[in-house]
KEKOL-977531 format. One record per residue (C-alpha): z, y, x; residue number from 1. Coordinates in steps of 0.25 Angstrom, whole numbers, plus 5000, padded with zeros to 4 digits. Example, Ala and Ser with C-alpha at 12.3 -4.5 7.8 and 13.67 -1.06 7.14 Angstrom:
! residues 2
- 5031:4982:5049:1
- 5029:4996:5055:2
This chain:
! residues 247
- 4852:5186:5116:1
- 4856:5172:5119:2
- 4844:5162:5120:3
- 4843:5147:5121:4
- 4831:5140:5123:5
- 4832:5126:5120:6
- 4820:5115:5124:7
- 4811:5125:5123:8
- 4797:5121:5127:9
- 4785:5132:5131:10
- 4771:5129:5138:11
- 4778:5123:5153:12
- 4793:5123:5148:13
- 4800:5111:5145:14
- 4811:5112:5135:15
- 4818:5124:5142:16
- 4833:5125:5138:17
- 4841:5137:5142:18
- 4851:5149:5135:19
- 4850:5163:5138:20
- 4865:5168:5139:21
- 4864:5182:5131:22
- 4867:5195:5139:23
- 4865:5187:5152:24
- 4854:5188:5164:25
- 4846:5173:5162:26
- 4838:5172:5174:27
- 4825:5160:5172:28
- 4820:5153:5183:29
- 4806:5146:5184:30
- 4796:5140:5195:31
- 4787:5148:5187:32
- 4783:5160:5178:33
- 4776:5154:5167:34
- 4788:5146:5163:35
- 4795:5159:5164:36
- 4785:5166:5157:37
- 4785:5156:5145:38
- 4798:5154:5144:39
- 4801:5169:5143:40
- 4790:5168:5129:41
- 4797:5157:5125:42
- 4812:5166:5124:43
- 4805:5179:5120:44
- 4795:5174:5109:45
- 4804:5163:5104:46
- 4791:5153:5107:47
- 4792:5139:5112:48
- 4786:5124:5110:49
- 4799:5119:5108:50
- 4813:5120:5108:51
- 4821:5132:5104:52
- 4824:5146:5108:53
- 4837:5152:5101:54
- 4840:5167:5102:55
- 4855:5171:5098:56
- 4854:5181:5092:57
- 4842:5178:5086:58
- 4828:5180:5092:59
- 4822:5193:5091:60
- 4811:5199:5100:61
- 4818:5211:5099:62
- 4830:5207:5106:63
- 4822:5200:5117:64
- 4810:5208:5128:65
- 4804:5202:5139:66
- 4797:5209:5153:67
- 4789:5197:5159:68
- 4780:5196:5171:69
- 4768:5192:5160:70
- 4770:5206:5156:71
- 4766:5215:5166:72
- 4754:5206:5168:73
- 4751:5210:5154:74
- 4754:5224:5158:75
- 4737:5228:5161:76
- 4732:5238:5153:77
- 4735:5252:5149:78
- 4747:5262:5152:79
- 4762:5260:5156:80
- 4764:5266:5141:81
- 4755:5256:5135:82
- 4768:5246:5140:83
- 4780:5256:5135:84
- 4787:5256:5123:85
- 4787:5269:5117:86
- 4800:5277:5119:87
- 4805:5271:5132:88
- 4818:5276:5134:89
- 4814:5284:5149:90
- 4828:5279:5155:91
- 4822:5267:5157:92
- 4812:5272:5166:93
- 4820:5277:5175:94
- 4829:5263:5174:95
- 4816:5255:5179:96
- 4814:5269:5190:97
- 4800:5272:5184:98
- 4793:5285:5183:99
- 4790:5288:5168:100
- 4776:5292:5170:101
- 4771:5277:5174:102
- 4770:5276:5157:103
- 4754:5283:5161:104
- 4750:5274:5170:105
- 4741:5264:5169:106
- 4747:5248:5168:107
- 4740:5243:5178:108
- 4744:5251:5190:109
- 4759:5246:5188:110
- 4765:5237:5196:111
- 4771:5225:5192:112
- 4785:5233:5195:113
- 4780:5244:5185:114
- 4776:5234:5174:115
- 4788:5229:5173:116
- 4798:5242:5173:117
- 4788:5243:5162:118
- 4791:5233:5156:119
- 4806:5232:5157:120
- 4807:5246:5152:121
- 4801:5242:5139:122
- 4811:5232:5139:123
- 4821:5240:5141:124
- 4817:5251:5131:125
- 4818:5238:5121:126
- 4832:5236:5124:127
- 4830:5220:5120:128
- 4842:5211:5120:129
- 4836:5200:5128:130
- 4827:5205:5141:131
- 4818:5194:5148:132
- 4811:5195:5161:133
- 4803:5188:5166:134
- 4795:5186:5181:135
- 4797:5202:5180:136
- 4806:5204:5193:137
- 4798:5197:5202:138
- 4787:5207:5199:139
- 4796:5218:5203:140
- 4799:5225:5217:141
- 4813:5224:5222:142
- 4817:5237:5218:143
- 4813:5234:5205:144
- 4818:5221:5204:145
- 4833:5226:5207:146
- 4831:5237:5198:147
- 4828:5227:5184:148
- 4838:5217:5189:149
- 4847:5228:5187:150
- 4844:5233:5174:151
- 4844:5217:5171:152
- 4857:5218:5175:153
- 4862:5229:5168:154
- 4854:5224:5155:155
- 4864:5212:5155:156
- 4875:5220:5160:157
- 4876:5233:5153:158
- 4866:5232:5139:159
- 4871:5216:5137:160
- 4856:5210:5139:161
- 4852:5197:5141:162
- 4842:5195:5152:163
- 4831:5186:5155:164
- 4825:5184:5169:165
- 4816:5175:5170:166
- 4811:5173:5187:167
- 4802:5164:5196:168
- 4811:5170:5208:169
- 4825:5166:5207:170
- 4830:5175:5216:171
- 4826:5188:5209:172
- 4835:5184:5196:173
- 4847:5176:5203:174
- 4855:5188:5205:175
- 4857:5194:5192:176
- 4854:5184:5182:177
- 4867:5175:5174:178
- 4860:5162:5172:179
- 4848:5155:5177:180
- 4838:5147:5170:181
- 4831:5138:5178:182
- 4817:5133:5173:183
- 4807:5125:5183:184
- 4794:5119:5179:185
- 4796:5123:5165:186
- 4809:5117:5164:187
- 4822:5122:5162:188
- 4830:5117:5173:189
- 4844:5124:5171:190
- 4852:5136:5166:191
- 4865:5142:5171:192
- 4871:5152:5175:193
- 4865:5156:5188:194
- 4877:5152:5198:195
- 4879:5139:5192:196
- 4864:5134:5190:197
- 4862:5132:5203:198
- 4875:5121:5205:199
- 4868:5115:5194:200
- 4866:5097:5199:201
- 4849:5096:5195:202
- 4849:5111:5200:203
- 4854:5111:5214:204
- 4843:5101:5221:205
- 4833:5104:5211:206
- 4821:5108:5222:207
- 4814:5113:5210:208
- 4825:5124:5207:209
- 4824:5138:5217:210
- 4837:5143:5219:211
- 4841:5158:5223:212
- 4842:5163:5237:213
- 4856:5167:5232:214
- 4861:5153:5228:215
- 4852:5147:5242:216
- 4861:5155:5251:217
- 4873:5151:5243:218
- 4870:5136:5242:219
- 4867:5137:5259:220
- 4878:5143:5262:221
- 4889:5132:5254:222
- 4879:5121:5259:223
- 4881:5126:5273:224
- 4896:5132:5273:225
- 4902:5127:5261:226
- 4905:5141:5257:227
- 4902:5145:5243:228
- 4898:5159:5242:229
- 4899:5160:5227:230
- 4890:5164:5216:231
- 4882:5177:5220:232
- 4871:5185:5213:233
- 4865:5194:5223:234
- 4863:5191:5238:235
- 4871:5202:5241:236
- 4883:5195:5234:237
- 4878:5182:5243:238
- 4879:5191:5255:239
- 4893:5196:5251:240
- 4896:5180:5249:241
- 4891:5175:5262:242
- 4897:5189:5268:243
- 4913:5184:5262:244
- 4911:5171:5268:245
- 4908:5174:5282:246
- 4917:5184:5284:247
């Protein structure tokens, strides 16, 4: 699903203007959560004060599921079953590397790690078109976080998803995501693919913008040596880069 928001107004956001490339990895960058958070109800309920949000094809909240932070801290009462969709395929149990027999206990004993295999199994089961995450990975423990980031991955990869990560961290979504949106203080600042935003004129000095560790070590490295270590996902590709030019 391709989505383009245009001048679109909510609560704190000012006339946010942005597409969503279908069957890509769109990662949103904010200063802060509650813009994340409403601007993620904006895309999946179709809500705004105004502007415009056009779906291709056309909306349906069938084709469109969301795992957000705000969901686990709704996630009180009752059992793991209580949350579950009936017939979950088990395969995905053993994707996320959770034992089956966490369906009996109680919802409150979970950590924020388990709330959120929880929930990304129910959106898995689903099987939706468009999948939007929202402040979930920096709930998670490392092990975890690689995990989803490769099933994110292979969602885009394999099964021709597109994906929205929405992030207060930078680093966390950097390496796998296509194209970045940048939104600060409510406002929509730029979007891009990932590589190029940064070269961006009003992005480059702007102290309000944080830039990833990755793209730090590369801009210290030009500014010091004049050597251009390229475009580079991971910091192991950064290490292998650095590891070329010093030979």
């Amino acid at each position: 699903m391709q989505i383009k928001l245009d001048n679109v107004s909510y609560k704190k956001l000012n006339k946010v203007s942005f597409d969503i490339e279908d069957k890509k990895i769109t990662g949103i960058f904010s200063n802060d959560i509650k813009d994340l958070i409403n601007l993620n109800y904006c895309i999946v309920n179709d809500i705004k004060n105004e502007g415009s949000i056009k779906y291709i094809p056309r909306f349906s909240k069938k084709r469109l599921g969301i795992i957000s932070i705000s969901n686990t801290i709704e996630m009180i009462n009752g059992t793991v079953k209580d949350y579950l969709d009936e017939n979950i395929n088990d395969s995905l149990f053993d994707l996320l590397e959770i034992n089956k027999d966490i369906i009996n206990r109680q919802i409150n004993t979970l950590s924020n790690t388990e709330k959120a295999k929880i929930l990304f199994i129910n959106i898995l089961n689903r099987e939706y078109e468009t999948i939007l995450i929202n402040g979930i990975l920096e709930e998670l423990d490392i092990t975890t976080r690689k995990k989803i980031i490769k099933i994110i991955i292979n969602l885009k990869k394999f099964n021709n998803k597109t994906i929205i990560v929405s992030s207060t961290d930078i680093d966390i979504i950097y390496e796998f995501i296509d194209n970045l949106v940048l939104l600060i203080n409510g406002n929509c600042l730029s979007s891009n693919n990932k590589f190029s935003i940064y070269n961006e004129k009003e992005i480059v000095n702007n102290p309000l913008v944080e830039k990833p560790f990755i793209k730090k070590i590369e801009d210290m490295v030009y500014n010091k040596s004049n050597i251009n270590l390229g475009n580079n996902d991971t910091i192991n590709e950064l290490i292998k880069s650095i590891y070329r030019e010093i030979r």
